[in-house]
C-alpha positions as CSV (number, residue, x, y, z in Angstrom):
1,X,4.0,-26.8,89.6
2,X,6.1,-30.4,89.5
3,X,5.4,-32.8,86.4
4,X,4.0,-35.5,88.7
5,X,1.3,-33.0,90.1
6,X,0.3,-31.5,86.9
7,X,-0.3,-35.0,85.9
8,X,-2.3,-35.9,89.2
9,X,-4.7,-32.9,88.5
10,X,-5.0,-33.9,84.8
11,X,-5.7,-37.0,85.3
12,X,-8.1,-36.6,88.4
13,X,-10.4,-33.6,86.5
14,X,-10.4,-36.2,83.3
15,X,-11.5,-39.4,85.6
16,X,-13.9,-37.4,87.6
17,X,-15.7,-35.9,84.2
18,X,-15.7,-39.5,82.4
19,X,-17.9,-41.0,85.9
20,X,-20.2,-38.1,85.8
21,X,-21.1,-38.4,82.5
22,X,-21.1,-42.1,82.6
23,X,-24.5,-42.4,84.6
24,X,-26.5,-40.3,81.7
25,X,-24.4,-39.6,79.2
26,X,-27.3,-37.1,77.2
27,X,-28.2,-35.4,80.2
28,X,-25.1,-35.1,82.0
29,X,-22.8,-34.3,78.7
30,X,-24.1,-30.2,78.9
31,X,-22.8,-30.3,82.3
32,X,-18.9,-31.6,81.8
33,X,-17.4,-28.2,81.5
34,X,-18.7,-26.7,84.5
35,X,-17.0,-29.5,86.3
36,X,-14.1,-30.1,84.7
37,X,-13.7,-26.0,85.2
38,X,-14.0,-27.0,88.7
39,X,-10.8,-29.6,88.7
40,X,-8.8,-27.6,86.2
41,X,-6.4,-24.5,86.7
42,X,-7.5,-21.1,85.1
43,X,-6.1,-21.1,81.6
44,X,-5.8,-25.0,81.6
45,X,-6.2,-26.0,77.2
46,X,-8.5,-22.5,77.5
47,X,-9.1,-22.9,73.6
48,X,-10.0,-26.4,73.7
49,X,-12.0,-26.4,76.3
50,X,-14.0,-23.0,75.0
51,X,-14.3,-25.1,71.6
52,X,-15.7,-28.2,73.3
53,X,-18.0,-26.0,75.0
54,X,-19.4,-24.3,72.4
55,X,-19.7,-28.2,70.6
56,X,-22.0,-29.2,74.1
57,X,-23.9,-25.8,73.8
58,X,-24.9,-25.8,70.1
59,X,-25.6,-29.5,70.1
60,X,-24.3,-29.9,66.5
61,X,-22.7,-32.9,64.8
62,X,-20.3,-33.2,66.7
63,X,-22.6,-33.3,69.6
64,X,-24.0,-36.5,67.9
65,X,-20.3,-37.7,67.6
66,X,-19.8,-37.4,70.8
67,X,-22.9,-39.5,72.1
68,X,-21.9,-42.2,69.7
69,X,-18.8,-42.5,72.0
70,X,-21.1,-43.4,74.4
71,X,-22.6,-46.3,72.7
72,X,-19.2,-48.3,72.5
73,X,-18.4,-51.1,74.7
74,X,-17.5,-49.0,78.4
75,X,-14.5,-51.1,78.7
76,X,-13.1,-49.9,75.8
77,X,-14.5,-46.2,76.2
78,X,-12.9,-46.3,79.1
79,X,-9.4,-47.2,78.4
80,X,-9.5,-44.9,75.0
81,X,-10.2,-42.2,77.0
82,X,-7.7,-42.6,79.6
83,X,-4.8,-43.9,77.0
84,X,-5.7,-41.6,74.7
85,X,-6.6,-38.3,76.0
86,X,-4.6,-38.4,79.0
87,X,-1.7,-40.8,78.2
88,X,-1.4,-39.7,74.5
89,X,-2.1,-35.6,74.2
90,X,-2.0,-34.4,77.9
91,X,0.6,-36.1,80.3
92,X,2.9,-37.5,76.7
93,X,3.0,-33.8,75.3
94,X,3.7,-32.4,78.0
95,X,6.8,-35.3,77.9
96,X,7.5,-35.1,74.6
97,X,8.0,-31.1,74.6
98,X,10.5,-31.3,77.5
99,X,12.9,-34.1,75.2
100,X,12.7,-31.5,72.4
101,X,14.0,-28.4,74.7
102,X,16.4,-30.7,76.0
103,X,17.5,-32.8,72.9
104,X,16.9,-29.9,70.5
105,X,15.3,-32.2,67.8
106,X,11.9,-33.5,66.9
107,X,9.7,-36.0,69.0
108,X,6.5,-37.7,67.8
109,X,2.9,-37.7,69.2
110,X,2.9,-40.9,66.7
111,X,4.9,-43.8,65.7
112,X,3.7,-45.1,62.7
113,X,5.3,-49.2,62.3
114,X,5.3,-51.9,60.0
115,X,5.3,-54.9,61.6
116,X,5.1,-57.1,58.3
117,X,5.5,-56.1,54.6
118,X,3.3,-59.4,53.8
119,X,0.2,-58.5,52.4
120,X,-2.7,-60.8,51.5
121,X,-3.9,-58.2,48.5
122,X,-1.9,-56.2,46.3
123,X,-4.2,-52.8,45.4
124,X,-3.0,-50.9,42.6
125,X,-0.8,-48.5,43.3
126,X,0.0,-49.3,46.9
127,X,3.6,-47.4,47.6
128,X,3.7,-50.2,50.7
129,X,4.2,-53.3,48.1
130,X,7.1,-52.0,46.9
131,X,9.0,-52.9,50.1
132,X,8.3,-56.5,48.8
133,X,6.5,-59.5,51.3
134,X,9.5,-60.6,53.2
135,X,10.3,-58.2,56.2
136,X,9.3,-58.7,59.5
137,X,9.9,-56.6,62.5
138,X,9.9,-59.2,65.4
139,X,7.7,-59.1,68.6
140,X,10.8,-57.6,70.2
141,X,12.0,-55.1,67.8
142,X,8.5,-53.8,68.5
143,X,8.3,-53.3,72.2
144,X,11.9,-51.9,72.1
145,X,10.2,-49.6,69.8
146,X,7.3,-49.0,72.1
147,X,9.3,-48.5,75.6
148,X,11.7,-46.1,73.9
149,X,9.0,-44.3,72.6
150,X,7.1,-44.1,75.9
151,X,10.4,-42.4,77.7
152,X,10.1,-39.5,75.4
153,X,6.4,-39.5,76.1
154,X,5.0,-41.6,73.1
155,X,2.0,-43.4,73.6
156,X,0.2,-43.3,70.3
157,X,1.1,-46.0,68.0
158,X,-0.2,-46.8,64.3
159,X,0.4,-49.9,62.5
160,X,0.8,-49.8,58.7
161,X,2.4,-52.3,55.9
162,X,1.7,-54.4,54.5
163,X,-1.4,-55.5,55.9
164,X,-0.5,-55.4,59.6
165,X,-3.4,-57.9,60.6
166,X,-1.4,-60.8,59.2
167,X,0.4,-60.3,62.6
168,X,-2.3,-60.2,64.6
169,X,-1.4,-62.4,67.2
170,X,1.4,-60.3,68.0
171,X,-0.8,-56.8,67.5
172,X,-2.8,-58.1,70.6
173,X,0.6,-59.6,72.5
174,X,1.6,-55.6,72.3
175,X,-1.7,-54.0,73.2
176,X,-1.4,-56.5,76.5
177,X,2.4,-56.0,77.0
178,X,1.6,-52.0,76.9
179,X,-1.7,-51.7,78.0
180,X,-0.9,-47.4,78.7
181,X,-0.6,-47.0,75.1
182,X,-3.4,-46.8,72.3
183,X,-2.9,-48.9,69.1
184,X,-4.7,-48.1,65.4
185,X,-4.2,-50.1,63.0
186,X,-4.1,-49.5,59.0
187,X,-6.3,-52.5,57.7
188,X,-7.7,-53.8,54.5
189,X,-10.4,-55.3,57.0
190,X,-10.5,-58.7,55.2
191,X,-8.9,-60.3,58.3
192,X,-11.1,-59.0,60.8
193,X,-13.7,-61.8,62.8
194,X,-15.6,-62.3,64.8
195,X,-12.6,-64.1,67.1
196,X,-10.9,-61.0,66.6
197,X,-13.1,-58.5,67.4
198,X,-13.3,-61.1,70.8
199,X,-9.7,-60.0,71.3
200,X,-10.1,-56.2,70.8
201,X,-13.0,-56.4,73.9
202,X,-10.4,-58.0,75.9
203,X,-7.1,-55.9,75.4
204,X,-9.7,-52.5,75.1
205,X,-6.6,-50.5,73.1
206,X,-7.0,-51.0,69.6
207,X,-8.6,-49.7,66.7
208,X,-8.7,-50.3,63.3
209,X,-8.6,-48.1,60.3
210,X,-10.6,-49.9,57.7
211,X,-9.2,-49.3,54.0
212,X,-11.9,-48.3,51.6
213,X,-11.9,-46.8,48.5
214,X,-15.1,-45.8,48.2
215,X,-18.5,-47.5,46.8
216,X,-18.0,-51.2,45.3
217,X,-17.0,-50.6,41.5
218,X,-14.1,-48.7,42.9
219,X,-13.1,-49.9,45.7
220,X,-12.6,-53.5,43.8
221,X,-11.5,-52.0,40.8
222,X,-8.1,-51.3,42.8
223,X,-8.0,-53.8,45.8
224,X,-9.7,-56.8,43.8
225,X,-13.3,-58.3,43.6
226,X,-14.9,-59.4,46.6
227,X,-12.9,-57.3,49.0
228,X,-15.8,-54.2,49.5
229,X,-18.0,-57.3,50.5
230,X,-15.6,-58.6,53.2
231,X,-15.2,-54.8,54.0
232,X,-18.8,-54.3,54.9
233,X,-18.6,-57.6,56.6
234,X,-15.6,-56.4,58.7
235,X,-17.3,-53.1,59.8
236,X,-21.1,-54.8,60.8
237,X,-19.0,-57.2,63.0
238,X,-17.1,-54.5,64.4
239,X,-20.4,-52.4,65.2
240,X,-22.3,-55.5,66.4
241,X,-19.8,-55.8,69.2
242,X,-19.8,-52.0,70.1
243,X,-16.5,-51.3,69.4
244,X,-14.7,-48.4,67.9
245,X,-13.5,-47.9,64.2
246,X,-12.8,-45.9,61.4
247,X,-12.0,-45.6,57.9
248,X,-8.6,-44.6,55.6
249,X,-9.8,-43.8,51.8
250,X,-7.4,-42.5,49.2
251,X,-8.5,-40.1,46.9
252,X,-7.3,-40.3,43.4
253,X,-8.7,-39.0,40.1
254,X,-10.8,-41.4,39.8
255,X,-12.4,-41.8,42.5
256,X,-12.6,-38.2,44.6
257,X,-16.1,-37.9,43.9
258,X,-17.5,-40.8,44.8
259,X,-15.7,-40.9,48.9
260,X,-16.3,-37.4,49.2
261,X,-20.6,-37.6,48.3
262,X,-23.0,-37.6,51.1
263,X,-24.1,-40.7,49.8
264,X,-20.6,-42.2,50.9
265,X,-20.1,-39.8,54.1
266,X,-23.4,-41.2,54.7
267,X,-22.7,-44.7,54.3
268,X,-19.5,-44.5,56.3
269,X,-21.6,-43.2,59.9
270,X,-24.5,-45.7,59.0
271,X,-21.7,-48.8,59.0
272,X,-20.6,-47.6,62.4
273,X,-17.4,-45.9,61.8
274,X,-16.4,-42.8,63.9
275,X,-13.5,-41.4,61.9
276,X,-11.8,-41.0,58.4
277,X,-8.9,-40.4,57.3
278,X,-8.6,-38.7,53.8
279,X,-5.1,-39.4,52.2
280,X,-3.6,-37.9,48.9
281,X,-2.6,-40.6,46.3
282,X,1.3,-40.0,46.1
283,X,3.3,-41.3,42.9
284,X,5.8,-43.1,45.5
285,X,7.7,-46.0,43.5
286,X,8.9,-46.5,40.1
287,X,5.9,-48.0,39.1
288,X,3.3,-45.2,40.8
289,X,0.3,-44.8,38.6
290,X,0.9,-40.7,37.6
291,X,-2.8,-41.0,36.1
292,X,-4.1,-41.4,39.8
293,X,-2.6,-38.2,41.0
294,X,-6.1,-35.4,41.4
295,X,-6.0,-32.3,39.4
296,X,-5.9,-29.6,41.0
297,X,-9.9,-28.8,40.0
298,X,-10.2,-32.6,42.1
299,X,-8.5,-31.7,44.7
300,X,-9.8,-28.3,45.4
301,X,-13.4,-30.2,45.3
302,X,-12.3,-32.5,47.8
303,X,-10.9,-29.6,49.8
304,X,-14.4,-28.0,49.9
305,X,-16.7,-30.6,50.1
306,X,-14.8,-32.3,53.6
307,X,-14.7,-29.1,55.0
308,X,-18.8,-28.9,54.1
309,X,-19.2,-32.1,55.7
310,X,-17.5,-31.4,59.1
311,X,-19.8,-28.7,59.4
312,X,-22.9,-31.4,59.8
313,X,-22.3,-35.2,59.5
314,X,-21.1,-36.6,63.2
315,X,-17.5,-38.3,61.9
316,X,-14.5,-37.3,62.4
317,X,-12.5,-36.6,59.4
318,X,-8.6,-35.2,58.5
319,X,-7.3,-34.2,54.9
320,X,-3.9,-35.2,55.5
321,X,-2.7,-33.1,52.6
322,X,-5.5,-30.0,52.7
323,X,-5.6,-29.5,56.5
324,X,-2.0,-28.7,57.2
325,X,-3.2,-25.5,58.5
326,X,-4.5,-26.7,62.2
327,X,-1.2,-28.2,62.6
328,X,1.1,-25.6,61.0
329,X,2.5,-27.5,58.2
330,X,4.3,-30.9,57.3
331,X,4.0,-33.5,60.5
332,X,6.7,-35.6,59.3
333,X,10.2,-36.1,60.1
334,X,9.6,-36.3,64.2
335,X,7.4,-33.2,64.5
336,X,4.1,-35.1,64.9
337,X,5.0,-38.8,63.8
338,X,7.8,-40.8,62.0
339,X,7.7,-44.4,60.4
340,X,9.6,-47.1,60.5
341,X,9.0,-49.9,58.0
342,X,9.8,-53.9,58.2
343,X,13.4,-53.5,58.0
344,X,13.4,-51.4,60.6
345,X,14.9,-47.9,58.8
346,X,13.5,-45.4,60.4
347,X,11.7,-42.6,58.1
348,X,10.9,-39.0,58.3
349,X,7.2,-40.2,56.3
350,X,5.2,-43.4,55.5
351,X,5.3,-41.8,52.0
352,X,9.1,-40.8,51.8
353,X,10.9,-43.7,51.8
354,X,14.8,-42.2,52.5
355,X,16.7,-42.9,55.6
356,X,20.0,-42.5,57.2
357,X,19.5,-44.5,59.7
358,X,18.0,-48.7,61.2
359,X,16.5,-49.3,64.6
360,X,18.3,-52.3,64.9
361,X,21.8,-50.0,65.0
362,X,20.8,-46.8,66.6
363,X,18.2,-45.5,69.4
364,X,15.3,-43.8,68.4
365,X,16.5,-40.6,70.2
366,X,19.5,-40.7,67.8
367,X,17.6,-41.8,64.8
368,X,15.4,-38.3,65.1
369,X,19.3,-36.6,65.4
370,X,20.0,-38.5,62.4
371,X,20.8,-35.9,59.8
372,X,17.9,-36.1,57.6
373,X,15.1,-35.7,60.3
374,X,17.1,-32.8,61.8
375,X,16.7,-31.2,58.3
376,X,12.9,-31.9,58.6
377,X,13.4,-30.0,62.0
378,X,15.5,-27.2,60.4
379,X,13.4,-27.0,57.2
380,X,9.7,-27.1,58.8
381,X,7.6,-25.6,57.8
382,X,8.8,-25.8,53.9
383,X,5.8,-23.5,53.3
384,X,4.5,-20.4,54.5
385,X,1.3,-21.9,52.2
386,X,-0.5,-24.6,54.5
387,X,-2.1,-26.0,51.3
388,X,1.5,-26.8,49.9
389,X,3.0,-28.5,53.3
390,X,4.8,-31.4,51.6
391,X,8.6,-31.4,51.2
392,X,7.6,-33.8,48.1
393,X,4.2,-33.4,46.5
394,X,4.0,-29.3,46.6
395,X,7.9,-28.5,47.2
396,X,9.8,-31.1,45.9
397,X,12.7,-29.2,45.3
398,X,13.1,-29.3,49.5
399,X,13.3,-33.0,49.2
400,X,15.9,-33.5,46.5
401,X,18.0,-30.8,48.5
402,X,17.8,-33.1,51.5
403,X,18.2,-36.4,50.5
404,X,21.0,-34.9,48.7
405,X,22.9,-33.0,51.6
406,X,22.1,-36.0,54.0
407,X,23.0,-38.8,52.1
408,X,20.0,-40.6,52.6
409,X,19.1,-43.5,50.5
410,X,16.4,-44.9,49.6
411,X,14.4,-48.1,51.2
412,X,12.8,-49.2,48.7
413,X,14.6,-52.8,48.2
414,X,12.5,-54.5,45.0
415,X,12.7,-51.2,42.7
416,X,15.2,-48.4,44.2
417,X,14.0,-45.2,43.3
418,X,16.0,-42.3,43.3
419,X,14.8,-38.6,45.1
420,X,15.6,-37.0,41.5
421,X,13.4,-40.1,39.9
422,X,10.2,-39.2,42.2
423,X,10.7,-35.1,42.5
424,X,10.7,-35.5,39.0
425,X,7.3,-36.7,38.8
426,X,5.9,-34.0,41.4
427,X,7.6,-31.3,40.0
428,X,4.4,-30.3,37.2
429,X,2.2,-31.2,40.0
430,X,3.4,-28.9,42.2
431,X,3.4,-26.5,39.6
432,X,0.2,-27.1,38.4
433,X,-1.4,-26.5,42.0
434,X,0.2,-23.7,43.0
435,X,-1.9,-21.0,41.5
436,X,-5.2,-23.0,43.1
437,X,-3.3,-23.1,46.3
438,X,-2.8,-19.6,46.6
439,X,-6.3,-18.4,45.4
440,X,-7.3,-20.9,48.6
441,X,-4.9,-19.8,51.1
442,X,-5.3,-16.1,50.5
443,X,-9.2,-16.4,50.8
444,X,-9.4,-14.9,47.3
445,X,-12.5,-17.2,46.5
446,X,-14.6,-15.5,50.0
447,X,-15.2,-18.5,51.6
448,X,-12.0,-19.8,53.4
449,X,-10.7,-16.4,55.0
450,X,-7.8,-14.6,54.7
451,X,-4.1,-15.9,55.7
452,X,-2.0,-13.3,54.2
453,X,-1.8,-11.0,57.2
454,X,-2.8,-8.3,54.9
């Protein structure tokens, strides 16, 4: 069956189920697999579409999720749906697989950019404010960015920084220039109004991530007083005007239990937000806070109590350093995303800051041929342990072998740090969470089944 076919029938059985349910979303919502069964070839995403089935039939959380879909603006809906499900994971992987057999290197689902390293706060131990608050990636830089991405079959794009919103005016310009493509954006929140939120009912493709590190005390012990205020302002706007959001909380040691309590789950769904995204604190930068880092008794908490939660709040949340597992290991280095920063060098990680290569002297085809990202190709997964995915925090004997091999340097240009310098600092850690890692991974604790094969 031709490309252009395949992506006739996808995008037909996706449009026809979106207007069914459209008309009464509760009552009509039990019905969508039958039709999109209808539209859809035998074997057609068989495991997602059993999983989604068995989500409609047992009407559990994220049953509830689902519905709250249904109360965003329908403009937006809309164009999520279509940018996202269709543009994003069905017709651009199907894309993006075809430039890997043929390139024989990675290619991203995501491109994660800096646009600005400005940032109007300065949160302790932020890795981004060691690039310093003077880079800018211009309006062009970022739609050559954006069309060479699309080509390989990119069309999920995630702002970071810096605090990206001190752009804004372009952030909109690009959701306009490419409205195919769905934009998320990393986001302290504190610039978010009411004109804004205006802007994001008009363009429909954009989302924010809202950084929050958990309950007031903590959240402005590390990002400054007054910020979890404009926060909650940030988030009531954003649900007064229907639109979608989420948050991005890193967990450190001193604050692990407070984001990951039902009071805070709780708190999160009541303010409106749909997703979270649960982030590792990483000791990136000569002046990274080691105190921060969880022990691994933290970190194994965390582990059980998101995975609890999933089970029966309706948000949607990622570990990004516990839940390697549904995505077979490290994501970096091409294989799921890549990140480029305000000087344009283009990274294997927003947390590894060690490149061979600058979009403003090489394609982004090439960049992902560069040597060090076709050692994240070669190397992946640098674990048979999911729980220990990260070429740096649980193996970071892989990245001082790389950076070493490749050449890369670092792009860090207020403090250079050297790979030795920050493996260095991961090396007890890794250590240190080894033995919990295993005891996880092999199920020996009864309650997150077995992965040894045994």
């Amino acid at each position: 069956m031709s490309n252009s076919i395949k992506d006739s029938m996808q995008s037909f059985a996706v449009n026809q189920a979106l207007k069914y349910i459209e008309g009464n979303p509760e009552d009509n919502i039990p019905k969508l697999m039958d039709l999109v069964d209808r539209f859809t070839p035998e074997g057609w995403y068989g495991s997602q579409r059993t999983a989604i089935r068995r989500v409609i039939e047992e009407k559990s959380n994220w049953y509830q999720l689902i519905l709250k879909v249904y109360e965003l603006d329908p403009g937006v809906r809309k164009v999520f749906f279509q940018n996202f499900l269709f543009n994003a994971s069905l017709k651009g992987s199907t894309v993006q697989e075809e430039t890997r057999q043929r390139e024989g290197c990675n290619v991203p689902w995501a491109i994660l950019l800096d646009p600005t390293s400005a940032c109007n706060l300065h949160c302790t131990g932020c890795w981004a404010a060691e690039y310093g608050h003077k880079l800018n990636l211009t309006l062009d830089d970022l739609d050559s960015i954006i069309r060479q991405g699309k080509a390989m079959g990119t069309y999920m794009y995630i702002y970071t920084g810096g605090e990206p919103m001190v752009r804004k005016t372009d952030l909109i310009k690009l959701c306009e220039m490419h409205p195919d493509c769905e934009f998320l954006s990393f986001t302290n929140g504190t610039l978010i109004d009411e004109d804004f939120c205006q802007e994001m009912l008009r363009v429909k493709n954009f989302v924010p991530a809202i950084s929050l590190e958990g309950f007031e005390e903590a959240n402005d012990s590390r990002r400054g007083e007054g910020v979890y205020e404009k926060v909650a302002n940030a988030m009531c706007l954003l649900k007064s005007n229907n639109l979608p959001f989420g948050i991005s909380t890193c967990y450190t040691s001193r604050n692990w239990e407070d984001i990951t309590s039902e009071k805070f789950f709780d708190y999160m769904i009541d303010s409106g937000a749909l997703f979270c995204w649960f982030f590792h604190y990483m000791p990136v930068g000569n002046s990274a806070v080691l105190e921060l880092m969880p022990t691994p008794e933290q970190r194994e908490a965390v582990y059980h109590r998101i995975r609890s939660f999933r089970e029966s709040k309706p948000i949607f949340t990622m570990d990004f350093q516990n839940d390697a597992e549904y995505v077979g290991g490290c994501i970096a280095g091409g294989r799921n995303y890549l990140h480029i920063n305000a000087k344009g060098d283009v990274e294997p990680c927003v947390f590894i800051h060690y490149s061979n290569c600058n979009i403003h002297d090489t394609s982004l085809l090439d960049a992902l041929k560069s040597p060090l990202f076709m050692a994240y190709h070669d190397g992946q997964p640098f674990n048979d342990n999911m729980l220990r995915p990260c070429p740096m925090l649980e193996n970071p004997e892989k990245l001082r072998q790389m950076v070493a091999e490749t050449g890369a340097v670092n792009t860090d240009y207020q403090s250079p740090e050297s790979a030795d310098h920050l493996c260095d600092k991961t090396v007890p850690y890794a250590e240190s969470w080894k033995a919990t890692a295993d005891k996880l991974w092999h199920g020996c604790d009864g309650c997150s089944g077995c992965h040894s094969g045994e």
